[in-house]
C-alpha positions, 0 to 999 in steps of 0.5 A: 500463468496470468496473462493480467497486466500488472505494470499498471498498478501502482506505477512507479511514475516519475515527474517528466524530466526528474529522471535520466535514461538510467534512472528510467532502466532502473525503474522499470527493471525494478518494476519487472521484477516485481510484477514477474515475482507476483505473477510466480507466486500467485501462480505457484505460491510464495515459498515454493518460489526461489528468488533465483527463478524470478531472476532467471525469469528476468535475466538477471542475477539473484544478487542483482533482484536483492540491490532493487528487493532487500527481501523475498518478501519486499518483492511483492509487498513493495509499496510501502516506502512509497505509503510511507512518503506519502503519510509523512507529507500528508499529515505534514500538512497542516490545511487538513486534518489528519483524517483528511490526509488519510483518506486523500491517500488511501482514495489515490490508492484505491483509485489507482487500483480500481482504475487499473481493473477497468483497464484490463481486457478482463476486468473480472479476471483482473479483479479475481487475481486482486483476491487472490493477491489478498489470500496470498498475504493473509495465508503466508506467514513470512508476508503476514510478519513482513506486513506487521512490521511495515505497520509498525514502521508506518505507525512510528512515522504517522506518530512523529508526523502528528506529535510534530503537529502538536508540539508533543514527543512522538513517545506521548500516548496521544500521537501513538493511539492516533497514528495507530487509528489512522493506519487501521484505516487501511485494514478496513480498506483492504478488508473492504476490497475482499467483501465487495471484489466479488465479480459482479461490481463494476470498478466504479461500484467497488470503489463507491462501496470501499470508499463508503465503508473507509469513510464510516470507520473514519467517522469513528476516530475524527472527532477523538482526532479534532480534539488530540489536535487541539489539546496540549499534552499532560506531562 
């Protein structure tokens, strides 16, 4: 079992006074759970772990793991409701392009990766068990499904953002092909963190690199984007 610390990546933080105690038992029992659940299958891999073994590890129930995880999956691919707040008020935004509320995301998520690496007492080690996180994603496919269909979700909402921006239906091909450019991004990012997390870059370095590679894909789409915004759709 590794001894990384995983609480500190991607913290559920809330706002200082937003949250009673219970509230603050509930977060961090829900987020035990999931660091507990990533270390067991990265450790022994995601189908030979039983939800009722992470809840034993826990000290809880297994009902009581599926009232914080509605799925086994959800258990350590969790952040996409929190991606998903976050896409809808950035493009909501309408003082920055969408490429630009894009980027500010998915720099605060590697931000917060790469600053959780540095804090490990063994950044190589730290960055070690990010890869094998990785593989683990793309290698199961009950993860590989679950992934899909977060996308999709995350496509859907960008869709309605945008199509709210343009006065056009999120049904409109404009909206659709954007949102789906602009969620592609994370797939270069993500593809970007498994080329440059090789043990020999410091976190600042990986950083640099993967903000580098995100913003030439980013490059890409912009101008197409400019110009969907400034276009009323054809009907």
């Amino acid at each position: 079992m590794s001894t990384v610390d995983w609480t500190a990546w991607h913290p559920e933080v809330a706002e200082p006074g937003a949250e009673g105690l219970r509230e603050q038992k509930k977060r961090r029992l829900r987020q035990r759970l999931s660091d507990t659940a990533t270390e067991m299958f990265l450790e022994r891999g995601f189908d030979a772990v039983r939800v009722s073994e992470i809840a034993q590890a826990c000290g809880v129930s297994e009902k009581t793991v599926f009232n914080y995880f509605p799925t086994k999956e959800s258990l350590i691919l969790d952040r996409g409701e929190t991606t998903m707040a976050a896409l809808r008020a950035g493009l909501a935004d309408t003082d920055h392009s969408p490429v630009e509320a894009v980027l500010r995301i998915l720099s605060d998520e590697l931000r917060a990766m790469t600053s959780w690496i540095a804090a490990q007492d063994d950044p190589g080690h730290a960055a070690a068990m990010i890869r094998r996180f990785g593989t683990l994603t793309r290698s199961t496919p009950s993860l590989r499904a679950y992934h899909r269909d977060m996308t999709d979700r995350l496509v859907t909402a960008a869709a309605e953002a945008l199509a709210q921006r343009t006065s056009s239906s999120p049904a409109d091909p404009e909206p659709q092909i954007a949102a789906t450019a602009l969620l592609g991004l994370w797939s270069i990012q993500f593809q970007s963190l498994g080329k440059h997390l090789d043990g020999a870059r410091t976190p600042t370095q990986i950083h640099e690199a993967v903000t580098a590679d995100v913003r030439r894909a980013a490059t890409l789409i912009d101008t197409g984007l400019a110009s969907f915004e400034g276009t009323a759709p054809t009907r």
